[in-house]
C-alpha distance (Angstrom), angle and dihedral (degrees) to the residues before:
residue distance angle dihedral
X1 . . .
X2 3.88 . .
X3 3.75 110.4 .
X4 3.82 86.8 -134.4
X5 3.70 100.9 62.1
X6 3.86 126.8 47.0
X7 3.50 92.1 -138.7
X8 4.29 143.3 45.9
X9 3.58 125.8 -154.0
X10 3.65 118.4 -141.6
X11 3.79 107.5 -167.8
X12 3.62 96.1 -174.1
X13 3.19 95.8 58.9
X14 4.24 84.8 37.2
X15 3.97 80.1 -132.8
X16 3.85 129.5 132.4
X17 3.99 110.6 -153.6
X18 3.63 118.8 -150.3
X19 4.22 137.7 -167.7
X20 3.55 109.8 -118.5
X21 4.07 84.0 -125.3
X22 3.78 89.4 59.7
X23 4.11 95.4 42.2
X24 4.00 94.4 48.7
X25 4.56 91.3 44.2
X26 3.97 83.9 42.5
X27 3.73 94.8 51.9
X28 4.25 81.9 59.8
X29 3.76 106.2 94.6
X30 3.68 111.5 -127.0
X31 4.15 99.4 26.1
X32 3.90 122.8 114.3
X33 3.23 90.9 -115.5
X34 3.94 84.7 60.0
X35 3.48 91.1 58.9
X36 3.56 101.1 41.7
X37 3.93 85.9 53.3
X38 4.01 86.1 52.4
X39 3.63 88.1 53.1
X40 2.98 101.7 45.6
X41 4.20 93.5 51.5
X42 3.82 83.7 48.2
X43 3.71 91.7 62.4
X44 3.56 107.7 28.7
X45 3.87 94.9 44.3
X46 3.77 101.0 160.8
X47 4.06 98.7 42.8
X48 3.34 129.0 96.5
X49 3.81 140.9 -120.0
X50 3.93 126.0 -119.8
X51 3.72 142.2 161.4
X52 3.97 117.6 -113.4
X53 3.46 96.2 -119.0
X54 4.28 113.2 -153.0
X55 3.99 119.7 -119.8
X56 4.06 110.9 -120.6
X57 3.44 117.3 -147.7
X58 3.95 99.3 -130.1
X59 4.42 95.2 -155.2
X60 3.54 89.1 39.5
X61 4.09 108.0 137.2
X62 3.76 109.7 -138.4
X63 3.54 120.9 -165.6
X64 4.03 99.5 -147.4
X65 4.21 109.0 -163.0
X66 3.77 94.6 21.5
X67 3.68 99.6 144.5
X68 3.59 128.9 165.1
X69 3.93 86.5 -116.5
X70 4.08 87.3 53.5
X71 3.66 90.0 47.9
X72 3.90 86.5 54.5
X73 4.11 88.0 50.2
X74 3.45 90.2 54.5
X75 3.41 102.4 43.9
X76 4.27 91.3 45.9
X77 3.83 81.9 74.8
X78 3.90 97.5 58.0
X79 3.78 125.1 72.6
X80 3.46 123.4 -58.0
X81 4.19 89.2 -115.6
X82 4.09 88.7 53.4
X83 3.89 84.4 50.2
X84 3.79 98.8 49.2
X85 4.02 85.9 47.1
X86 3.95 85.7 56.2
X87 3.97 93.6 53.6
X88 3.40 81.2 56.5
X89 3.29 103.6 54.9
X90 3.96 81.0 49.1
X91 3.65 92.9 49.2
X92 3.53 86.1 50.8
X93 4.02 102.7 43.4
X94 3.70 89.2 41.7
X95 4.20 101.4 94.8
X96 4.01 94.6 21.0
X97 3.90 108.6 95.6
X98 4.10 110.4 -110.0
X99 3.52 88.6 33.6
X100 4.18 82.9 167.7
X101 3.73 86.6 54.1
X102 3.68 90.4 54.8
X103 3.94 101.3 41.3
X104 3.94 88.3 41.5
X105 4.15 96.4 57.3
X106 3.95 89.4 48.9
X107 3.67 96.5 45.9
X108 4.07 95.4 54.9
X109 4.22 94.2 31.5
X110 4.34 75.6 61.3
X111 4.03 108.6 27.0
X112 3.99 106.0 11.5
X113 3.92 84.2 122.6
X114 3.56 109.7 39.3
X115 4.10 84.6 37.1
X116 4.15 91.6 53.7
X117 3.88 90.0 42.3
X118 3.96 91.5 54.8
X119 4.02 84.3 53.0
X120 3.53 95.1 50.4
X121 3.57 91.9 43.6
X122 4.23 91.7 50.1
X123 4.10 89.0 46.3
X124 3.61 90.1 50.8
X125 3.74 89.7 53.4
């Protein structure tokens, strides 16, 4: 799906496949997106509509409750040289857009161990 367009058309399948963001402002009488929908139904007459639906990863590891502000909990603990490097990091993150990403990928590429054994050990409790 182009990033331009809200919508793909798959004419093998004789199927037009629409965001969710495009179907609910196109379902708004008046909106471009209303139009474009009306268009599009004039044109492709006999296909049909779906939602593009988003691949999971099934084994994907999620780390629920991993806030910045529980990153800085964690890292409080640790020497005071590990916690200076993390301000850093902040420092750094702080006027780059997904600053979470950013943080996020160096916090578990240095603690993803000693951060999931804490959890287990605070579930257990």
């Amino acid at each position: 799906m182009n990033k331009n367009t809200n919508y793909t058309i798959n004419f093998e399948a004789e199927e037009i496949i629409i965001t969710k963001k495009f179907g609910k402002a196109a379902s708004q009488i008046g909106t471009p997106e209303f139009k474009v929908m009306q268009q599009l139904r004039k044109e492709f007459a006999g296909f049909s509509f779906a939602y593009k639906t988003i691949e999971k990863k099934e084994n994907k590891k999620s780390y629920k409750g991993l806030s910045i502000d529980e990153m800085t909990r964690f890292i409080s603990n640790r020497t005071d040289a590990e916690q200076e490097m993390f301000k850093k990091v902040l420092a750094v993150a702080a006027n780059r857009q997904g600053k979470y990403a950013i943080v996020k990928k160096w916090f578990l590429d240095n603690y993803k161990e000693a951060y999931s054994e804490e959890v287990a050990m605070m579930e257990v409790a």
